[in-house]
C-alpha positions in Angstrom: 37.2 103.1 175.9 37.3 106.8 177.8 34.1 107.9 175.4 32.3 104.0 176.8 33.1 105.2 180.4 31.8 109.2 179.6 28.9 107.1 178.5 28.4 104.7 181.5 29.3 107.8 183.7 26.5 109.9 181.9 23.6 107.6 182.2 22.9 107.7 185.9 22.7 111.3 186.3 20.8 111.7 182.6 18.8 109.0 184.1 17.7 111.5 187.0 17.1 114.7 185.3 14.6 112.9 182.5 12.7 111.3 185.4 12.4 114.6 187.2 8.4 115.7 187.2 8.1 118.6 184.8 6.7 121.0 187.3 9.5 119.9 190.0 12.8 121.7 190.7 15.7 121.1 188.3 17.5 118.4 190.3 20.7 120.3 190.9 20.5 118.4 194.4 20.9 114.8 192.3 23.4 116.6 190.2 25.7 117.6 193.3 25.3 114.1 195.0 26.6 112.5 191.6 29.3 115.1 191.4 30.3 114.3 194.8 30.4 110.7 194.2 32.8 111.0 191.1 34.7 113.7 193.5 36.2 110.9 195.9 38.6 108.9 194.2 40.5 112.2 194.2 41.3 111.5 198.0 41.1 114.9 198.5 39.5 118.3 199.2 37.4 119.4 195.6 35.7 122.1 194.5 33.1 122.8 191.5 31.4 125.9 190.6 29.1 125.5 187.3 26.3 127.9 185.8 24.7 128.6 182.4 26.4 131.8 181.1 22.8 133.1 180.1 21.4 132.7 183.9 18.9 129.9 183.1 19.1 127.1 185.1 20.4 126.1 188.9 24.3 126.3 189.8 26.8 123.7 190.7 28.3 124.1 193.8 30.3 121.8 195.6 32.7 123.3 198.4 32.7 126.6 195.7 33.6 129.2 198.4 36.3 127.5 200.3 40.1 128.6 199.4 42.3 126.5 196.7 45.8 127.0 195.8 45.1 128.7 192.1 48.3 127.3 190.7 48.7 127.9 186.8 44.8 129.0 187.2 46.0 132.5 188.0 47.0 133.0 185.0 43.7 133.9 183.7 43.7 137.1 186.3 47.0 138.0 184.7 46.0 138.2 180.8 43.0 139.9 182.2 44.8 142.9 183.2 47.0 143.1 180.7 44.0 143.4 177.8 42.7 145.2 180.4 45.7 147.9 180.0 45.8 147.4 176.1 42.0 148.4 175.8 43.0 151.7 178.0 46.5 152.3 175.7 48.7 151.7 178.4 50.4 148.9 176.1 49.9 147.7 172.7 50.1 144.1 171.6 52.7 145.0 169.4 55.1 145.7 172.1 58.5 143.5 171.8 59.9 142.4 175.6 63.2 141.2 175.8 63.2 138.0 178.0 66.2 138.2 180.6 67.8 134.7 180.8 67.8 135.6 184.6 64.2 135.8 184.7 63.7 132.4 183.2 61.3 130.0 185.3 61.0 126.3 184.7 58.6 125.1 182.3 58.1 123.7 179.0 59.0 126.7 176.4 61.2 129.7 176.6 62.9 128.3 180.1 63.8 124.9 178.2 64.4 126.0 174.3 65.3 129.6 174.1 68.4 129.0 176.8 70.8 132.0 175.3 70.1 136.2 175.7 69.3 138.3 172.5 64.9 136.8 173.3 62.4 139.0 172.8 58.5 138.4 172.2 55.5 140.0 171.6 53.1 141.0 174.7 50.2 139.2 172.5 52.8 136.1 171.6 53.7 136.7 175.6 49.9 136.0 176.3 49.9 133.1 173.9 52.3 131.1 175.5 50.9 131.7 178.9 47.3 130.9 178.1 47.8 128.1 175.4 50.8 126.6 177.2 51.1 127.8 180.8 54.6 129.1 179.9 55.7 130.6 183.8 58.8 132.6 182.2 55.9 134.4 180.1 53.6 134.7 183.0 56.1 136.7 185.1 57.2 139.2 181.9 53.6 139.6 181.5 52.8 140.0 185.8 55.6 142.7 185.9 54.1 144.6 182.8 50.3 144.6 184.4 52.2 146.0 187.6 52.5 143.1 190.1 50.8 140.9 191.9 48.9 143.6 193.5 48.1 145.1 190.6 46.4 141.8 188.9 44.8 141.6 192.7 43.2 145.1 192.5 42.1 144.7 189.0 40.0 141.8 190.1 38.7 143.7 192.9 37.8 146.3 190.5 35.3 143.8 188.7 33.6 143.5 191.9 35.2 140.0 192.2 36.4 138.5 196.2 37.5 135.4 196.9 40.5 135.5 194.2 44.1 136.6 195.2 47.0 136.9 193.2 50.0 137.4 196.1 53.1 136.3 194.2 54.5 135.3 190.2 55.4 131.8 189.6 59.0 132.4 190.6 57.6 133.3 193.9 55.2 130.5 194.3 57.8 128.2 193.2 60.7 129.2 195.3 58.0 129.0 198.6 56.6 125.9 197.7 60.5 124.2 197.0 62.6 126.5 199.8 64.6 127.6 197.2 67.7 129.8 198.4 67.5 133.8 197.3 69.2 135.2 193.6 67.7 134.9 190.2 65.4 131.7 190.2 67.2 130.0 187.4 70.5 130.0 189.9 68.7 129.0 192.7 67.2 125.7 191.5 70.0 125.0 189.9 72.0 124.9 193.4 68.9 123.3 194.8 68.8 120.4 192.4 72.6 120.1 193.0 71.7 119.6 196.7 68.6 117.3 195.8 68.6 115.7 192.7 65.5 114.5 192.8 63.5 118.1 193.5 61.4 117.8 191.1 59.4 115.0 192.7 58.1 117.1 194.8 56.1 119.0 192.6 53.5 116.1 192.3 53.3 115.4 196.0 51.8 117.4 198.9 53.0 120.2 200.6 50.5 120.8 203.2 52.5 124.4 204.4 51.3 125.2 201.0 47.8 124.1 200.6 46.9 125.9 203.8 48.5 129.1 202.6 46.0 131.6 201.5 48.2 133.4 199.4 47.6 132.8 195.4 44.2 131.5 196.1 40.4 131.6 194.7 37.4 129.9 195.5 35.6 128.2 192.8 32.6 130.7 192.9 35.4 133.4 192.2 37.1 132.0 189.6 33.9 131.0 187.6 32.7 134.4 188.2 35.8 136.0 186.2 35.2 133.5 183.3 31.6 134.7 183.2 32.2 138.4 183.2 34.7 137.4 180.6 32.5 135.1 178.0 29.6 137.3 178.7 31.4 140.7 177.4 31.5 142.6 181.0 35.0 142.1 181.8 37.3 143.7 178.5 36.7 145.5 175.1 35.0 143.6 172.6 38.0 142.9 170.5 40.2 142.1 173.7 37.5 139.6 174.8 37.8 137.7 171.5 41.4 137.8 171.4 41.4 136.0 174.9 39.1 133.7 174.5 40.5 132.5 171.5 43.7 132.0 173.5 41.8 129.6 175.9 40.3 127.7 172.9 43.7 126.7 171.8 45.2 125.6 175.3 47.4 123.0 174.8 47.9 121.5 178.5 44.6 120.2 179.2 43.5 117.2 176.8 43.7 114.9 180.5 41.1 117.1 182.0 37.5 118.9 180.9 37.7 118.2 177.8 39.0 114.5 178.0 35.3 112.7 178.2 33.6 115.5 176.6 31.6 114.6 173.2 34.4 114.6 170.2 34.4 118.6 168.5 33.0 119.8 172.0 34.5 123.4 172.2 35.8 124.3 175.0 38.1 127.6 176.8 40.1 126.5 179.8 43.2 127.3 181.7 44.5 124.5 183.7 46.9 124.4 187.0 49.0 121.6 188.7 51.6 122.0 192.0 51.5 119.5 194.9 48.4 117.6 195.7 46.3 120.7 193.4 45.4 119.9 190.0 42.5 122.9 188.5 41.0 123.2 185.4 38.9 125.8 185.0 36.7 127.3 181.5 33.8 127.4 179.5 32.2 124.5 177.8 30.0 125.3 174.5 26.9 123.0 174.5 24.7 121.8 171.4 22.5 123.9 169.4 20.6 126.7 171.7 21.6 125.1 175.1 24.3 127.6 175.7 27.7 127.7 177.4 28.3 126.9 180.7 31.2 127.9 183.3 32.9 125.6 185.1 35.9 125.2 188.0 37.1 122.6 189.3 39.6 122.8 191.8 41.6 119.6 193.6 43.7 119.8 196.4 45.7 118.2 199.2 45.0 115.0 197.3 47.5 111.9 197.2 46.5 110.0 194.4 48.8 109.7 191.2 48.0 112.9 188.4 46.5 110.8 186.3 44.1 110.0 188.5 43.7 112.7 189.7 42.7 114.5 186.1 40.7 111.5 185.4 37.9 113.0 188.5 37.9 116.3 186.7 37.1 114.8 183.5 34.6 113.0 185.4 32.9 116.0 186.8 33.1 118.0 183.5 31.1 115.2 181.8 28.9 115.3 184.1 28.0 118.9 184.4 27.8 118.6 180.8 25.5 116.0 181.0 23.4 117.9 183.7 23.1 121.6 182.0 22.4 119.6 178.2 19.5 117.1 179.7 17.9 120.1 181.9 17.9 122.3 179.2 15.8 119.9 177.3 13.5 119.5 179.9 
């Protein structure tokens, strides 16, 4: 049934491009009204930035310079500069971290299954469990080793990239967006969820004090423009570049989102992101034979509607652009 409905969605807009006049425009203006449309059951504010990584072609853009929370999307910045410190031998791969028990933040590996001192990992296993499975206690070893926020900030900056800030780790933007107390963050939401069992629901609804903080923010454009510099070799070393990208190949969070109504074997690189009424997924989407790869974000936010739904639009817009940058490349 979802591949029927990436169908039904696909015709209209395929419908457009191959009825186009030859000599006319590409209709990225047809394209942007269709992506839109599928934009509003999200109830919400979105954003879409899309190009062809080779330049051919128009670009997407949909609300792509406006300011989105970057949730679990910032995580890209941070591997970023740590290959970025490996390819100048300021850190090796190799490198074994102990993991502090005190440093542990919520989420779905090292937090929940490695519960007792005596941890260490990797930084390259450190970067695999961050990119493949948005692991936050990982994310803030590996922040602290590329020198802090400001550090992953003015590393971006350095690529000639505005529009993306990283202000805080995930224990920060956690304990802001749930007013946890002060201490080690494992301590504090564990007093908090004493205090409110039910805490946790809130990570799912909207916090507007949060969605109109700048902090931890990128706009589409910026986002997609640090993928591209990535995929297209002008952002790390050769071998660091593979190594990454590989990462994002195997990401293991976002089956609900571009790739869900993609074409079955369709490869893609993407880091996703989730808090409050945001839901992102952002990456690069390989398309058949000599068509090329195209960039894509897609950022949600202040939206209401269930997550499901809510991943559903992206998956929407992902087929779509796919759709667009495959049928106009034909042309």
């Amino acid at each position: 049934m979802p591949r029927l409905k990436a169908l039904a969605l696909a015709l209209p807009l395929a419908a457009a491009v191959a009825a186009a006049p030859l000599s006319a425009e590409p209709p990225a203006e047809v394209a942007q009204a269709e992506i839109a449309r599928l934009a509003l059951p999200a109830k919400g504010v979105v954003g879409v930035a899309a190009w062809r990584l080779d330049g051919k072609g128009p670009v997407i853009s949909i609300n792509a310079g406006q300011s989105f929370p970057m949730a679990s999307t910032f995580k890209v910045a941070v591997a970023g500069a740590i290959f970025a410190k490996v390819d100048r031998g300021e850190l090796s791969l190799d490198r074994m971290v102990e993991i502090d028990p005190e440093r542990h933040v919520v989420s779905e590996v090292i937090a929940d299954r490695f519960i007792h001192p005596g941890v260490s990992l990797s930084v390259h296993n450190l970067i695999e469990l961050m990119l493949t499975q948005s692991d936050n206690s990982a994310t803030d070893v590996l922040a602290d080793l590329a020198g802090g926020p400001e550090a992953v900030t003015a590393w971006v900056r350095a690529q000639g990239i505005e529009g993306l800030r990283v202000d805080r780790d995930t224990a920060g933007i956690l304990r802001d967006f749930f007013g946890l107390p002060a201490g080690p963050f494992p301590a504090a939401f564990e007093q908090a969820l004493k205090a409110e069992p039910d805490i946790e629901a809130k990570a799912s609804r909207i916090n507007p004090r949060f969605d109109d903080d700048l902090r931890d923010t990128t706009t589409p454009k910026a986002m997609a423009s640090l993928l591209d510099r990535l995929f297209n070799g002008r952002l790390l070393s050769p071998a660091s570049t593979r190594l990454m990208i590989a990462a994002m190949e195997r990401n293991r969070t976002g089956n609900g989102r571009i790739r869900a109504r993609l074409p079955r074997g369709t490869l893609v690189a993407d880091k996703t992101g989730t808090i409050g009424g945001s839901l992102n997924d952002v990456g690069v989407i390989t398309l058949p034979g000599a068509a090329g790869r195209v960039v894509l974000a897609v950022f949600i936010k202040k939206s209401s509607v269930p997550f499901e739904a809510r991943e559903e639009v992206i998956a929407d817009i992902a087929r779509s652009i796919y759709d667009f940058y495959l049928f106009e490349g034909s042309r």
